[in-house]
PyMOL Python script that loads the backbone (N, CA, C, O; Angstrom):
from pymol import cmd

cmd.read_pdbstr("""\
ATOM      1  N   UNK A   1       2.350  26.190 -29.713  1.00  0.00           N
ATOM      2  CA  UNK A   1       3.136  25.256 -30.487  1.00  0.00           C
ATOM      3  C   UNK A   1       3.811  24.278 -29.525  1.00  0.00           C
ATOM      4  O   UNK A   1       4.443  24.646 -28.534  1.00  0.00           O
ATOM      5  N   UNK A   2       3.654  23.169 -29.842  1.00  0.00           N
ATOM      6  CA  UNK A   2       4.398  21.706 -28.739  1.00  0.00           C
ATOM      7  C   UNK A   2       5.186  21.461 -29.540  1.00  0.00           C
ATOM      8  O   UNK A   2       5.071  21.427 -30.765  1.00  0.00           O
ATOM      9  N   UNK A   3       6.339  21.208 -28.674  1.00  0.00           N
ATOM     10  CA  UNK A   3       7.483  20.004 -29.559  1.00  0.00           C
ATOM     11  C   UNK A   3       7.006  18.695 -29.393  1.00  0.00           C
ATOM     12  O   UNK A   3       6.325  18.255 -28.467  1.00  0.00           O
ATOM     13  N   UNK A   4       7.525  17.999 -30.596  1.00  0.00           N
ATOM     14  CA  UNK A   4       7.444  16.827 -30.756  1.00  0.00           C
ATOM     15  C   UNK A   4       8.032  15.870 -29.506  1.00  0.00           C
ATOM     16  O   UNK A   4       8.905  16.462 -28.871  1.00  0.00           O
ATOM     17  N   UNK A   5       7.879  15.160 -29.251  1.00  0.00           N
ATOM     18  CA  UNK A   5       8.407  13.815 -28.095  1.00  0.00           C
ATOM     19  C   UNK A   5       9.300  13.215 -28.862  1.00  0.00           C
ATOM     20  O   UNK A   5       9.058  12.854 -30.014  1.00  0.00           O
ATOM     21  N   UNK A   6      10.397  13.064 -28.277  1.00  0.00           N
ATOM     22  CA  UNK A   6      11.376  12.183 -29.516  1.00  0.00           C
ATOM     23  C   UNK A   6      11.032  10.529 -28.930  1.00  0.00           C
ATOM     24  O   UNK A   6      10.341  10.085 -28.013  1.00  0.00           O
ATOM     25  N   UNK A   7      11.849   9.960 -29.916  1.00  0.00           N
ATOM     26  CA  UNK A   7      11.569   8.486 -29.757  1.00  0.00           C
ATOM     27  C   UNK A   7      11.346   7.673 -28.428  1.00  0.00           C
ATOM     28  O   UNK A   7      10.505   6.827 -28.127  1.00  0.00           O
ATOM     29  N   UNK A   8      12.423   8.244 -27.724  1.00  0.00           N
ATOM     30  CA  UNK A   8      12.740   7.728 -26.496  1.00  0.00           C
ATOM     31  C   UNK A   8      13.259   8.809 -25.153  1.00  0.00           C
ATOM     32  O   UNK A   8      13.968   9.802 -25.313  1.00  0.00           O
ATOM     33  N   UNK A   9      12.909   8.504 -24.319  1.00  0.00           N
ATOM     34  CA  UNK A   9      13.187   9.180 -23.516  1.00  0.00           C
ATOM     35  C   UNK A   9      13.830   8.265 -21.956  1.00  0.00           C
ATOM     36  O   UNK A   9      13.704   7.122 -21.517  1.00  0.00           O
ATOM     37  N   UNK A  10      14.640   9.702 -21.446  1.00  0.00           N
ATOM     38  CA  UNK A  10      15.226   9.041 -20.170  1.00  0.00           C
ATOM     39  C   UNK A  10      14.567   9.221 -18.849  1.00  0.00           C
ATOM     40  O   UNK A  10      14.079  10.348 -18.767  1.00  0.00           O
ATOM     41  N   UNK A  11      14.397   8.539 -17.855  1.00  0.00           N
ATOM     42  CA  UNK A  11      13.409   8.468 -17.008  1.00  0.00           C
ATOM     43  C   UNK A  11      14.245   9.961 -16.575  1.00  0.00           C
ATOM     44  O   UNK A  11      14.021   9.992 -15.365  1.00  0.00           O
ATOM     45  N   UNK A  12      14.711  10.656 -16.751  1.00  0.00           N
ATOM     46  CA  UNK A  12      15.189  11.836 -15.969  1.00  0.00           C
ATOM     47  C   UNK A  12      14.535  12.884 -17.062  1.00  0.00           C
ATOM     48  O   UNK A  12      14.157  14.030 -16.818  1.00  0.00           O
ATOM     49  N   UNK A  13      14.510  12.407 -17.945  1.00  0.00           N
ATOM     50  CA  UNK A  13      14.026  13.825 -19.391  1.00  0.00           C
ATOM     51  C   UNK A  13      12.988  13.607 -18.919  1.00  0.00           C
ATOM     52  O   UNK A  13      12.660  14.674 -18.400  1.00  0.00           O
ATOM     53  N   UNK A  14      11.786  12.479 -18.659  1.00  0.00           N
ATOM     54  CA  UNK A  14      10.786  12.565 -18.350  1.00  0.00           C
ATOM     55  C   UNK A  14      10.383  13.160 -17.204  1.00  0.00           C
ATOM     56  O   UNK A  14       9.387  13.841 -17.451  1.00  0.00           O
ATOM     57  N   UNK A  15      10.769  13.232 -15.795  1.00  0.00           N
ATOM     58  CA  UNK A  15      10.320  13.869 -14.678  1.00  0.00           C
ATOM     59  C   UNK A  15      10.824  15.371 -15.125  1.00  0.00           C
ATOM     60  O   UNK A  15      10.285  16.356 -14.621  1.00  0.00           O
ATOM     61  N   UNK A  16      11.651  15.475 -15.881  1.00  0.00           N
ATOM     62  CA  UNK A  16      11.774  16.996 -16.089  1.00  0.00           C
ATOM     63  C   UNK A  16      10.991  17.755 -16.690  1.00  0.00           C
ATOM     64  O   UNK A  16      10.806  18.933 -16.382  1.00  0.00           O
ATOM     65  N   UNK A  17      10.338  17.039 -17.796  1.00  0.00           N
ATOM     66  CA  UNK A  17       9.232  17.962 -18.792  1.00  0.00           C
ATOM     67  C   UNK A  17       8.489  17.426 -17.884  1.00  0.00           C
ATOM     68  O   UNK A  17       9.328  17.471 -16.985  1.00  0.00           O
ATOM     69  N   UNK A  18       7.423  16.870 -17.308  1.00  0.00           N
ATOM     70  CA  UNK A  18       6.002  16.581 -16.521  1.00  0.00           C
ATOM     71  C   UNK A  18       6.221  18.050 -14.930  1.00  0.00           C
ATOM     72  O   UNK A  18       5.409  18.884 -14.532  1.00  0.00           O
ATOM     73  N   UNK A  19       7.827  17.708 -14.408  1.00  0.00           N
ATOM     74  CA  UNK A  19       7.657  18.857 -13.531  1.00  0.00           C
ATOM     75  C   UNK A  19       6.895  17.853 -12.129  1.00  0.00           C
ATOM     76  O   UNK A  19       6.165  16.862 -12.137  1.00  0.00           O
ATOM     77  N   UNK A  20       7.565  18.791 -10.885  1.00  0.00           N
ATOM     78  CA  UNK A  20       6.870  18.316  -9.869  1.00  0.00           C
ATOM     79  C   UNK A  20       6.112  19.445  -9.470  1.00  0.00           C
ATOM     80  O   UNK A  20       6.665  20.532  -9.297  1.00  0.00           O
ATOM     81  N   UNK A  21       4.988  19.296  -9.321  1.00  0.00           N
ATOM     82  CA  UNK A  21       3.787  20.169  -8.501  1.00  0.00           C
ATOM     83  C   UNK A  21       2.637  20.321  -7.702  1.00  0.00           C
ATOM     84  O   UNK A  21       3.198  20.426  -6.611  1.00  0.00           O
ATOM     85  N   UNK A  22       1.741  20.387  -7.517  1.00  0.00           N
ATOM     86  CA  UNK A  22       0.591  20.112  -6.435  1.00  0.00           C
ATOM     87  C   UNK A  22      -0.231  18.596  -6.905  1.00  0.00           C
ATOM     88  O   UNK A  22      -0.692  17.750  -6.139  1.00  0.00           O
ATOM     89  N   UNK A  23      -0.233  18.591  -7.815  1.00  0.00           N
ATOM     90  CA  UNK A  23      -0.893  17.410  -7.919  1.00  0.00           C
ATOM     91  C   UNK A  23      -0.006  16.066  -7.641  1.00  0.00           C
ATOM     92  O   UNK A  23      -0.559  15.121  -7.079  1.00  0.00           O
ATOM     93  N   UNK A  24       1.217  15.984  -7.989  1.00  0.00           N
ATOM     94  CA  UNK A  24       2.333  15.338  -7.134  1.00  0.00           C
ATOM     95  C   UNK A  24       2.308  15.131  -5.802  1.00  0.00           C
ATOM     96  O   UNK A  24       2.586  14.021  -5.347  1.00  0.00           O
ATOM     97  N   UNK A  25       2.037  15.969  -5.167  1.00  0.00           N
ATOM     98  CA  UNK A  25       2.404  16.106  -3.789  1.00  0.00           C
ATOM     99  C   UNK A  25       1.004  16.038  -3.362  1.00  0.00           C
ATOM    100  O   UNK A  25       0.853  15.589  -2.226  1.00  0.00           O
ATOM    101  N   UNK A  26      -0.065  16.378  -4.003  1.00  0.00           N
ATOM    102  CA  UNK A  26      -1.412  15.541  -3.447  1.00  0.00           C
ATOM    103  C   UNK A  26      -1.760  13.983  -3.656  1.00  0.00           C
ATOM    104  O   UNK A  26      -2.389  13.237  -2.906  1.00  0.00           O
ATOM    105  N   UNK A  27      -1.169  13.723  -4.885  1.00  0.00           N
ATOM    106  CA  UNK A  27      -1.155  12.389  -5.169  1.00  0.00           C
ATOM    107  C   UNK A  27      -0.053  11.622  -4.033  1.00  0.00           C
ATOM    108  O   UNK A  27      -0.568  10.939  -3.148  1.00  0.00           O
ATOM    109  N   UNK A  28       1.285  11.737  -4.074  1.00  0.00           N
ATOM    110  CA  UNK A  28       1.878  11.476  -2.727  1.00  0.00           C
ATOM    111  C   UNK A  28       1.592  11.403  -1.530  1.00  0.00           C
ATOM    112  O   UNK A  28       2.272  10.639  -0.844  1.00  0.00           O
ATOM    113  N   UNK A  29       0.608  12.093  -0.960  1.00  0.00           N
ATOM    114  CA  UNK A  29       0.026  12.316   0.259  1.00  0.00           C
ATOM    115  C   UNK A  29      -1.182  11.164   0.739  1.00  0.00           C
ATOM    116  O   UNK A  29      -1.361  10.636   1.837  1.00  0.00           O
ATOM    117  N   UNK A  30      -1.949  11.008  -0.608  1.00  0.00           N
ATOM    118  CA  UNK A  30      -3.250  10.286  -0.986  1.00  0.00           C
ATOM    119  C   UNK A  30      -2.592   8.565  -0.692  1.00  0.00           C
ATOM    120  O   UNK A  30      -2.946   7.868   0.259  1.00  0.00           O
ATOM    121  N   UNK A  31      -1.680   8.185  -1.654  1.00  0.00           N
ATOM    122  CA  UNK A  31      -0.902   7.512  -1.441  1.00  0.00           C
ATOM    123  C   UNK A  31      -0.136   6.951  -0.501  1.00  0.00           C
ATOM    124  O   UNK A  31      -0.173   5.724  -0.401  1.00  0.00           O
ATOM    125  N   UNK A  32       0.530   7.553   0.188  1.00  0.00           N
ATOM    126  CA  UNK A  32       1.000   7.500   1.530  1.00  0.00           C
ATOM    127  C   UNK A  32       0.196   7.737   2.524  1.00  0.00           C
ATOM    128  O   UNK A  32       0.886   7.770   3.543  1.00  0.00           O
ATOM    129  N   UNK A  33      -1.036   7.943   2.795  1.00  0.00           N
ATOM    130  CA  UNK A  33      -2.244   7.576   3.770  1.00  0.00           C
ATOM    131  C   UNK A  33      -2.853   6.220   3.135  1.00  0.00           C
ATOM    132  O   UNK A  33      -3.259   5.519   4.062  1.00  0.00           O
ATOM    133  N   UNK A  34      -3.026   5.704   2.086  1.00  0.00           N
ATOM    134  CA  UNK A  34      -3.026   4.351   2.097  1.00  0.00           C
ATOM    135  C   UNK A  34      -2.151   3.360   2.547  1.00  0.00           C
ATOM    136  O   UNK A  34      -2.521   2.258   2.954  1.00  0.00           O
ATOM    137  N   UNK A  35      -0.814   3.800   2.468  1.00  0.00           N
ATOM    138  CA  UNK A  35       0.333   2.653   2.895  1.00  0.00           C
ATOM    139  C   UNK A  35       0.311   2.788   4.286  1.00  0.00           C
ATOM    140  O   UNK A  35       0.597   1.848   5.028  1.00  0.00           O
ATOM    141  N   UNK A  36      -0.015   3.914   4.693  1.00  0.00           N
ATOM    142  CA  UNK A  36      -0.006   3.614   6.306  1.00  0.00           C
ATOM    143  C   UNK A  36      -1.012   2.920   7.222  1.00  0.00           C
ATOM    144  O   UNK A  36      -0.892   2.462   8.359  1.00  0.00           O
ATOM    145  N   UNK A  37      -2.204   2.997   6.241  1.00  0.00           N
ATOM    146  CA  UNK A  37      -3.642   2.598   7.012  1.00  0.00           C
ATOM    147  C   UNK A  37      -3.755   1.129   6.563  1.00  0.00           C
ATOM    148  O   UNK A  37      -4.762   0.522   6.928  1.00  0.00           O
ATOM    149  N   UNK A  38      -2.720   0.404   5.716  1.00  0.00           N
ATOM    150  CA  UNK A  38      -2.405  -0.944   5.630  1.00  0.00           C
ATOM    151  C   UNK A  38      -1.577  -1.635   6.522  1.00  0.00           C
ATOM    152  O   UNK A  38      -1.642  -2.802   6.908  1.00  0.00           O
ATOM    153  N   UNK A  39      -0.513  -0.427   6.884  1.00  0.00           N
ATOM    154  CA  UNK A  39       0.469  -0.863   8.104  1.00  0.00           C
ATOM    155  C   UNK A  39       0.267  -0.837   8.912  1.00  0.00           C
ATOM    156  O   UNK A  39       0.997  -1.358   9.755  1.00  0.00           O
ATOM    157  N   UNK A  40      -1.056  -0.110   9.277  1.00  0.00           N
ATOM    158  CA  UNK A  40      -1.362  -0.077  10.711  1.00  0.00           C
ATOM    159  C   UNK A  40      -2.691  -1.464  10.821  1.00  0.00           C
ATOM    160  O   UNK A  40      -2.855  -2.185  11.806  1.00  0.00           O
ATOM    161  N   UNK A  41      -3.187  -1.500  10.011  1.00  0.00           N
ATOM    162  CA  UNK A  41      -3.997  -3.119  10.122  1.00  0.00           C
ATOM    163  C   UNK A  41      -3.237  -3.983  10.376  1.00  0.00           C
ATOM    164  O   UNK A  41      -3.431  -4.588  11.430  1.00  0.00           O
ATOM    165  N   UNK A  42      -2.204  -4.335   9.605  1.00  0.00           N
ATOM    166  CA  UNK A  42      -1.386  -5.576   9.641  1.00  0.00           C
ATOM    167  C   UNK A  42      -0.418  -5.354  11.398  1.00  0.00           C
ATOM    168  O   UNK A  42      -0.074  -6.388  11.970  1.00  0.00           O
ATOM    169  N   UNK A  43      -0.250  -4.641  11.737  1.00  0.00           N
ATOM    170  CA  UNK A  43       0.148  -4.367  12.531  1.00  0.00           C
ATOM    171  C   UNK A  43      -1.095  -4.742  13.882  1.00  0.00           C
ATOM    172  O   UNK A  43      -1.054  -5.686  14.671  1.00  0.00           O
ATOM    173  N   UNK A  44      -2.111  -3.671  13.785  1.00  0.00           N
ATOM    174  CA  UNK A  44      -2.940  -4.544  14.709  1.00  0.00           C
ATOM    175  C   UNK A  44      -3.632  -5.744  15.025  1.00  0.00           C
ATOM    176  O   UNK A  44      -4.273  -6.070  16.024  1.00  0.00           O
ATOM    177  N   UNK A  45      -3.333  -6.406  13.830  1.00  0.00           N
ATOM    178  CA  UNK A  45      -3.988  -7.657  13.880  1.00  0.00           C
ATOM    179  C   UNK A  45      -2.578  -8.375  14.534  1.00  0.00           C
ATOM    180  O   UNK A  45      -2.698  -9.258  15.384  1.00  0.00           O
ATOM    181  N   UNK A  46      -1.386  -7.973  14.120  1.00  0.00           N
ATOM    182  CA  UNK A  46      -0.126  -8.949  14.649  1.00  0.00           C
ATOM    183  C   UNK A  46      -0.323  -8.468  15.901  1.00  0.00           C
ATOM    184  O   UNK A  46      -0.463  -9.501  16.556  1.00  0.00           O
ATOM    185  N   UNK A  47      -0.418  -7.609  16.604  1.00  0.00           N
ATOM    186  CA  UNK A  47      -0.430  -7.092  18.154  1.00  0.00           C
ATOM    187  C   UNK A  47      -1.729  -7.909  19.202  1.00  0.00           C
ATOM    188  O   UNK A  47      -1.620  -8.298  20.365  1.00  0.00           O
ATOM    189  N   UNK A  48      -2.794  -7.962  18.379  1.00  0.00           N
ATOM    190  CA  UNK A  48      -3.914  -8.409  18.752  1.00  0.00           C
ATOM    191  C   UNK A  48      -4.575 -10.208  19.006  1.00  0.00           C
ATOM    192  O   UNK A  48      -5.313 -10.825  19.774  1.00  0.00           O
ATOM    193  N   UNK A  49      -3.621 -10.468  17.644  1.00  0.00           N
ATOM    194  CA  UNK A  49      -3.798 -11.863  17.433  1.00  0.00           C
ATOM    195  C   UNK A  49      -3.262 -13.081  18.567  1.00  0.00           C
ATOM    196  O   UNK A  49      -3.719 -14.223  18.595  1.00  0.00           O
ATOM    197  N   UNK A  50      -2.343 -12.626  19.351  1.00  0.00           N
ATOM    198  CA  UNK A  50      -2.362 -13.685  20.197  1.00  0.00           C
ATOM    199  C   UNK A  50      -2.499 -13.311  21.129  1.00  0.00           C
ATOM    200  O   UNK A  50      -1.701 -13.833  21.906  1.00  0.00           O
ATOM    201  N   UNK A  51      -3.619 -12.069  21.947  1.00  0.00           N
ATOM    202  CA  UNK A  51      -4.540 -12.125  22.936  1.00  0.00           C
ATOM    203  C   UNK A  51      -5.768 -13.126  22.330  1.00  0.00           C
ATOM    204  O   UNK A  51      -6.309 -14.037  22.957  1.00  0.00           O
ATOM    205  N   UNK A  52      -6.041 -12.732  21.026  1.00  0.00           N
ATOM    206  CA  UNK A  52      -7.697 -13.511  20.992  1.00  0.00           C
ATOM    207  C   UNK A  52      -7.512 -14.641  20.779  1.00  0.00           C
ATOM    208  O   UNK A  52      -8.391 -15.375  21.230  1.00  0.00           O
ATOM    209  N   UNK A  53      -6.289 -15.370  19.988  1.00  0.00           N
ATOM    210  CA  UNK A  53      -5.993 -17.031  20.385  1.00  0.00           C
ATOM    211  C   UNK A  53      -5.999 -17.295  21.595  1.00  0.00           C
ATOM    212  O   UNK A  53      -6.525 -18.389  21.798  1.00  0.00           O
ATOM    213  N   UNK A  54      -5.641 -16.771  22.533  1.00  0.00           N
ATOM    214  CA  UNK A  54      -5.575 -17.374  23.728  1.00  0.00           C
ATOM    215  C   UNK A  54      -7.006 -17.124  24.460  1.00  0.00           C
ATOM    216  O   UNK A  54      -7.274 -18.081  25.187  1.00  0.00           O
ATOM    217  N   UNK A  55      -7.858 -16.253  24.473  1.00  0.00           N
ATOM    218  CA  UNK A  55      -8.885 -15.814  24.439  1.00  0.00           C
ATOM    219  C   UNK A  55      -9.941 -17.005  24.103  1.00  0.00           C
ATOM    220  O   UNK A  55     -10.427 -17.828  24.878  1.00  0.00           O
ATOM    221  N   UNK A  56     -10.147 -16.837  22.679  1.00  0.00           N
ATOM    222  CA  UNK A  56     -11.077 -18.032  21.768  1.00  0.00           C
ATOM    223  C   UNK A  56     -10.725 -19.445  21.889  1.00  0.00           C
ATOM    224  O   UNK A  56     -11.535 -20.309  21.550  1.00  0.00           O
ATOM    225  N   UNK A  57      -9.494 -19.756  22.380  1.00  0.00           N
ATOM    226  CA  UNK A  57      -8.646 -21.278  22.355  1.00  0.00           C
ATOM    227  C   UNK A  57      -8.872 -21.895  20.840  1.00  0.00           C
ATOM    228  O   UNK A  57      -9.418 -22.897  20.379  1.00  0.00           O
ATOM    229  N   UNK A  58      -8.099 -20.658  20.272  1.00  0.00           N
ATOM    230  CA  UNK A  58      -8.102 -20.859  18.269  1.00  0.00           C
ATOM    231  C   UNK A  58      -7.014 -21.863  18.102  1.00  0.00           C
ATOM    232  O   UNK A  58      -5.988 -21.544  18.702  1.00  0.00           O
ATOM    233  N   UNK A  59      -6.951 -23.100  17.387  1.00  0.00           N
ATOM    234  CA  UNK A  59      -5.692 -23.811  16.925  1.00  0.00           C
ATOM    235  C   UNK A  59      -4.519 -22.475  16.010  1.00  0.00           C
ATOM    236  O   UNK A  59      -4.789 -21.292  15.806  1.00  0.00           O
ATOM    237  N   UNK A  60      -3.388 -23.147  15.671  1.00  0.00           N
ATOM    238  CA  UNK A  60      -2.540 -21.983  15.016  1.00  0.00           C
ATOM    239  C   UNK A  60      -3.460 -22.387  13.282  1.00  0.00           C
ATOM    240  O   UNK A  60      -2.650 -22.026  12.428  1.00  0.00           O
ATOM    241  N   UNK A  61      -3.796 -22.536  13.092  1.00  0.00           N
ATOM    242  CA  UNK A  61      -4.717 -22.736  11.878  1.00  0.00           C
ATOM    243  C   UNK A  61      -5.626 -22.100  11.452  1.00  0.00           C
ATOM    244  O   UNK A  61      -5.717 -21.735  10.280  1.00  0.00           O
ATOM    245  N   UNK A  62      -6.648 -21.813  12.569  1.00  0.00           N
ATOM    246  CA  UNK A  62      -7.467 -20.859  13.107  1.00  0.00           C
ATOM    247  C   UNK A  62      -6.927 -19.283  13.186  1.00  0.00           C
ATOM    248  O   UNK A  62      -7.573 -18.316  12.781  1.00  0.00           O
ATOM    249  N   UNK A  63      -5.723 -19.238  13.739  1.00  0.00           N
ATOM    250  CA  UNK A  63      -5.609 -18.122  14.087  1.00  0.00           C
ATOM    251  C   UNK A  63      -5.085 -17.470  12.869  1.00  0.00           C
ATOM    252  O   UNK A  63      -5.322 -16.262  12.845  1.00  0.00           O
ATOM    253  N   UNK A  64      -4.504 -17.889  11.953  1.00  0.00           N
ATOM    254  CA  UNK A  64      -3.494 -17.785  10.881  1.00  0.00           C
ATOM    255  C   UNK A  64      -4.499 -17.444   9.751  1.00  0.00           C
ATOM    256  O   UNK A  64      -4.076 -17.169   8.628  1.00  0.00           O
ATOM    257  N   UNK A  65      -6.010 -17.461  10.072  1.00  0.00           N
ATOM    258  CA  UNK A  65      -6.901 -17.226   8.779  1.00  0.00           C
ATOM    259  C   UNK A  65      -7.052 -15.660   8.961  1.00  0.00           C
ATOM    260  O   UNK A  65      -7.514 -15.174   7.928  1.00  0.00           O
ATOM    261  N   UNK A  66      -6.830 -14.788   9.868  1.00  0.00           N
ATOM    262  CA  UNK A  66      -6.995 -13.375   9.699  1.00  0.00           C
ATOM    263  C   UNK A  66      -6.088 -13.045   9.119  1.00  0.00           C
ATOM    264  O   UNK A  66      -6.263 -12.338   8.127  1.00  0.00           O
ATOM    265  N   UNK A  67      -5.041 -13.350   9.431  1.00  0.00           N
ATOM    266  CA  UNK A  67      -3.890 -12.851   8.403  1.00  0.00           C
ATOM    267  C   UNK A  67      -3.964 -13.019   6.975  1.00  0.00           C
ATOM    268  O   UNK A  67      -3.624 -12.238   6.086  1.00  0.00           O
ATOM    269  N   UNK A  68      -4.468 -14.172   6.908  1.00  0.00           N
ATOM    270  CA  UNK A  68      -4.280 -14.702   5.357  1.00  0.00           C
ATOM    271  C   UNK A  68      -5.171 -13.531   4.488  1.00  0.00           C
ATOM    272  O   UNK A  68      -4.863 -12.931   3.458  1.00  0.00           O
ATOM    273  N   UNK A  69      -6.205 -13.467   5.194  1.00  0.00           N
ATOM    274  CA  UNK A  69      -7.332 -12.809   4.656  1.00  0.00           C
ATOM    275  C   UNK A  69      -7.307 -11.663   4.288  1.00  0.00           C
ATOM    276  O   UNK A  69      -7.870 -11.293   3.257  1.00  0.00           O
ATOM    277  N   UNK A  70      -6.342 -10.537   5.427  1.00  0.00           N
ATOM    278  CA  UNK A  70      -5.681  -9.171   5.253  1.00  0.00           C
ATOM    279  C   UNK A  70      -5.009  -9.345   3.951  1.00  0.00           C
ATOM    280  O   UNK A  70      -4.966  -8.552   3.011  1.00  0.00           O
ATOM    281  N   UNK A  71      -4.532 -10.430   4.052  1.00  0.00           N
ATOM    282  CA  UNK A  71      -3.223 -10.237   2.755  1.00  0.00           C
ATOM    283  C   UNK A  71      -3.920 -10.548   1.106  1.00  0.00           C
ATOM    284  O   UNK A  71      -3.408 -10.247   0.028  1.00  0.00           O
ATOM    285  N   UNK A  72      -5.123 -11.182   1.335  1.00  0.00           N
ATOM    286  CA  UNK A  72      -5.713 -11.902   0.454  1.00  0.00           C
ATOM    287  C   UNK A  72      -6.696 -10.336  -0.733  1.00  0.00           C
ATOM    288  O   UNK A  72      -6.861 -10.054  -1.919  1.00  0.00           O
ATOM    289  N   UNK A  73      -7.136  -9.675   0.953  1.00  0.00           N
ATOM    290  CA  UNK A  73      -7.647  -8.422   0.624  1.00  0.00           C
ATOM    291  C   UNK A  73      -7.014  -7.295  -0.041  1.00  0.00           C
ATOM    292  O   UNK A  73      -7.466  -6.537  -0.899  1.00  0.00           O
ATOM    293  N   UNK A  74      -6.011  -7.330   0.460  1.00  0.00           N
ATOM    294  CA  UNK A  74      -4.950  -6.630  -0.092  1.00  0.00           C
ATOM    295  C   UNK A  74      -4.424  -7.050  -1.420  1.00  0.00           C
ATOM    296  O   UNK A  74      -4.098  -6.307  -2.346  1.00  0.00           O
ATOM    297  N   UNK A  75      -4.390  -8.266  -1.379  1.00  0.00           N
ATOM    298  CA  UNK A  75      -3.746  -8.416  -3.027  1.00  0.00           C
ATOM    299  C   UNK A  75      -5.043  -8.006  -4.006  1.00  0.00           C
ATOM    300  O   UNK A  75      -4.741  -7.312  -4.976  1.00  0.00           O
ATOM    301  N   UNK A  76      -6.837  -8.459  -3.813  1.00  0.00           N
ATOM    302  CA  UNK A  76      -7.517  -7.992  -4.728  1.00  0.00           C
ATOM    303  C   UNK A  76      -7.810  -6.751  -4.540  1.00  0.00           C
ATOM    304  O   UNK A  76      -7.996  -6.233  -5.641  1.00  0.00           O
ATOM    305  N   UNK A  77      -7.929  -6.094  -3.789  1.00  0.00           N
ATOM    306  CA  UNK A  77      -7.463  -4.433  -3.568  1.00  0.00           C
ATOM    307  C   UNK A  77      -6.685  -3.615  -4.194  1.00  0.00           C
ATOM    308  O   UNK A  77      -6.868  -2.431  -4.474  1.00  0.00           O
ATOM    309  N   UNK A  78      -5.705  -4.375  -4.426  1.00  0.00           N
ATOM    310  CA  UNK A  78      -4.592  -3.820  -4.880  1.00  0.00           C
ATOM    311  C   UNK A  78      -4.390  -3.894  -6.904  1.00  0.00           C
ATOM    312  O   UNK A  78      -3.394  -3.410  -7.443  1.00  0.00           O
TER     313      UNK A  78
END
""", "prot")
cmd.dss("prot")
cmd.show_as("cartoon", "prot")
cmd.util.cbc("prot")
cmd.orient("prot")
């Protein structure tokens, strides 16, 4: 037998009946290895990017299209 769901609920009634459990904390995990393997791109490309401008002799125009592109990826990714 289930109870009914009343009309409305408080974001606190709700995490209370759903419960935290393994699938939480696998989903969290899953999750948080994506946010990091984004931070660490954006990160190496900022670390990297002005050895290979100076490298390639890229205008700042040039160089500014990897970034765009990370971010571009990321937004239809996302």
């Amino acid at each position: 037998m289930t109870t009914a769901a009343p009309a409305t609920w408080t974001f606190e009634e709700a995490i209370d009946r759903v419960g935290l459990g393994r699938f939480q904390f696998k989903l969290m995990a899953i999750c948080g290895a994506g946010w990091a393997a984004d931070a660490m791109e954006v990160l190496l490309i900022s670390f990297a990017l002005p050895a290979i401008r100076q490298e390639w002799k890229l205008t700042t125009a040039q160089a500014g299209l990897p970034g765009t592109a990370i971010f571009l990826g990321m937004l239809a990714g996302a």
